[in-house]
C-alpha positions as a Markdown table, in Angstrom:
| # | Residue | x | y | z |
|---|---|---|---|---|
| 1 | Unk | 38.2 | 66.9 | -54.2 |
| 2 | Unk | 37.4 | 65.5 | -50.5 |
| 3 | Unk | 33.8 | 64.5 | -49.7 |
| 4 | Unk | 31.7 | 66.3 | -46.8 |
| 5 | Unk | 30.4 | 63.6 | -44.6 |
| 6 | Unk | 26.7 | 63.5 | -45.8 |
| 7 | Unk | 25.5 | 63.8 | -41.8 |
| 8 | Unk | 27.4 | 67.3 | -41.9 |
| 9 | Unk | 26.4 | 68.4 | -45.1 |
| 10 | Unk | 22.4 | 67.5 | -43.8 |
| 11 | Unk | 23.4 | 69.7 | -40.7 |
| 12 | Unk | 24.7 | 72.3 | -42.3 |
| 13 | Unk | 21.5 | 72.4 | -44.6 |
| 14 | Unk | 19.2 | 72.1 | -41.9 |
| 15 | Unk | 21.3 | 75.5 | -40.6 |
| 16 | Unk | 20.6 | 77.3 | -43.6 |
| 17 | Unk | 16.7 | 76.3 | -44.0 |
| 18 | Unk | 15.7 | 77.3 | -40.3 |
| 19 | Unk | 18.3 | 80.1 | -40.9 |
| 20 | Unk | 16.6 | 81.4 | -43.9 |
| 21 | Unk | 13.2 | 81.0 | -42.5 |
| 22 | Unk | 14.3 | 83.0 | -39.3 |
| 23 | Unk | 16.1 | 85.9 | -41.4 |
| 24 | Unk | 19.1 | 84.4 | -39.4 |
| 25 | Unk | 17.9 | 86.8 | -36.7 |
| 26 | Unk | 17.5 | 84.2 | -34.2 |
| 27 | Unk | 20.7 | 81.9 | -34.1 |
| 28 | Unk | 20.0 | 80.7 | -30.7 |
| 29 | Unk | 16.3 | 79.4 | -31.9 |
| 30 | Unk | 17.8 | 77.5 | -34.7 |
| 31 | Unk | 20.4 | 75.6 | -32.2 |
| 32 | Unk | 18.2 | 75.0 | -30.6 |
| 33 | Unk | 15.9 | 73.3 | -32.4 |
| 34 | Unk | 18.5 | 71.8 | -34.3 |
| 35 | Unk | 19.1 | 69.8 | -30.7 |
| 36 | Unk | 15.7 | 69.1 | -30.3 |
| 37 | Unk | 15.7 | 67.0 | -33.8 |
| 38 | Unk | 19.0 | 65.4 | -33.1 |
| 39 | Unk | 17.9 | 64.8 | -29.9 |
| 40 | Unk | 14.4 | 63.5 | -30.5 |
| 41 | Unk | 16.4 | 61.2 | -33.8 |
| 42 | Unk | 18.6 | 60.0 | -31.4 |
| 43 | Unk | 16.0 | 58.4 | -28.8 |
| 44 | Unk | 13.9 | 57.1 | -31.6 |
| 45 | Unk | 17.3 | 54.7 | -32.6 |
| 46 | Unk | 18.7 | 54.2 | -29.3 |
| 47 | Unk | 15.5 | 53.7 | -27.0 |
| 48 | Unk | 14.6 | 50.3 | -29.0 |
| 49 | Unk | 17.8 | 49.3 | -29.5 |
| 50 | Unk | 18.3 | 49.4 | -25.7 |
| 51 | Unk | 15.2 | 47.5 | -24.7 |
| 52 | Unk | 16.1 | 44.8 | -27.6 |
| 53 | Unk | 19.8 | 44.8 | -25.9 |
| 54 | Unk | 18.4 | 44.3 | -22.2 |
| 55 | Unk | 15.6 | 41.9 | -23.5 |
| 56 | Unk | 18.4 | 39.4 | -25.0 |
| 57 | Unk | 20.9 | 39.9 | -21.5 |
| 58 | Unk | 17.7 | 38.9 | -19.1 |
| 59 | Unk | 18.7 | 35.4 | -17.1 |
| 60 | Unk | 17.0 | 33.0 | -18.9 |
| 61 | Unk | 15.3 | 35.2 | -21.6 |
| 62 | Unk | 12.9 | 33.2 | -24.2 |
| 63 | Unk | 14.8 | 35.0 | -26.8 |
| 64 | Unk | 17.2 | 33.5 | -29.0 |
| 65 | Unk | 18.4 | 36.3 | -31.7 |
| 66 | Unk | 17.9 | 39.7 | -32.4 |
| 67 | Unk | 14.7 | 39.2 | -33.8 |
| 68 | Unk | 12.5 | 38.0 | -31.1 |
| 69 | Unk | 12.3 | 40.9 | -28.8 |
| 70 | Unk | 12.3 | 42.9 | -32.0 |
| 71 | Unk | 8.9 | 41.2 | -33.0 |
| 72 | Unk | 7.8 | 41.6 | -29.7 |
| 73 | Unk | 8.4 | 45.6 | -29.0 |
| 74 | Unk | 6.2 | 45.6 | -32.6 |
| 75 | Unk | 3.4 | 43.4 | -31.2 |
| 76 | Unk | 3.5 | 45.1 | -28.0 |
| 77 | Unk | 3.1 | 48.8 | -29.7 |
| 78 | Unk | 0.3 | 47.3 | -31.9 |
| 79 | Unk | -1.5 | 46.0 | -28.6 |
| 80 | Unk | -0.9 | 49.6 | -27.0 |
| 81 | Unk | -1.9 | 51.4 | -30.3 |
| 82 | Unk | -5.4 | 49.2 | -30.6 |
| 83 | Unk | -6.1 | 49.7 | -26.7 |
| 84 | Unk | -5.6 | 53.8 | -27.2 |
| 85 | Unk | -8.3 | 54.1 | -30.1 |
């Protein structure tokens, strides 16, 4: 029996939820928002990836592993969090 990649399989689920809840009346609405969450998943990986990537490639950056700027994105969201409330 051949496995069903488990990213499909949560796809496909997520279909039939929204589709249920919508009477699958509005297939367009469900793409749609189906894009939106892969969408808004895939910024919330990438974005800090990317600024951890450019971080370590500055000339002379004061980083020296992965960890660094990754320490510093938290510490920089806590400051930014604290200032807000």
């Amino acid at each position: 029996m051949d496995e069903i990649d488990p990213v499909i399989n949560k796809r496909e689920q997520s279909m039939h939820t929204l589709g249920h809840l919508t009477r699958h009346r509005h297939e367009h609405i469900t793409h749609g928002l189906l894009g939106c969450l892969a969408s808004f998943v895939h910024d919330a990986v990438s974005n800090p990836t990317e600024v951890v990537k450019q971080r370590l490639q500055m000339l002379h950056s004061p980083y020296r592993s992965v960890w660094d700027p990754r320490a510093a994105c938290i510490a920089d969201l806590r400051y930014l969090l604290i200032e807000l409330n």
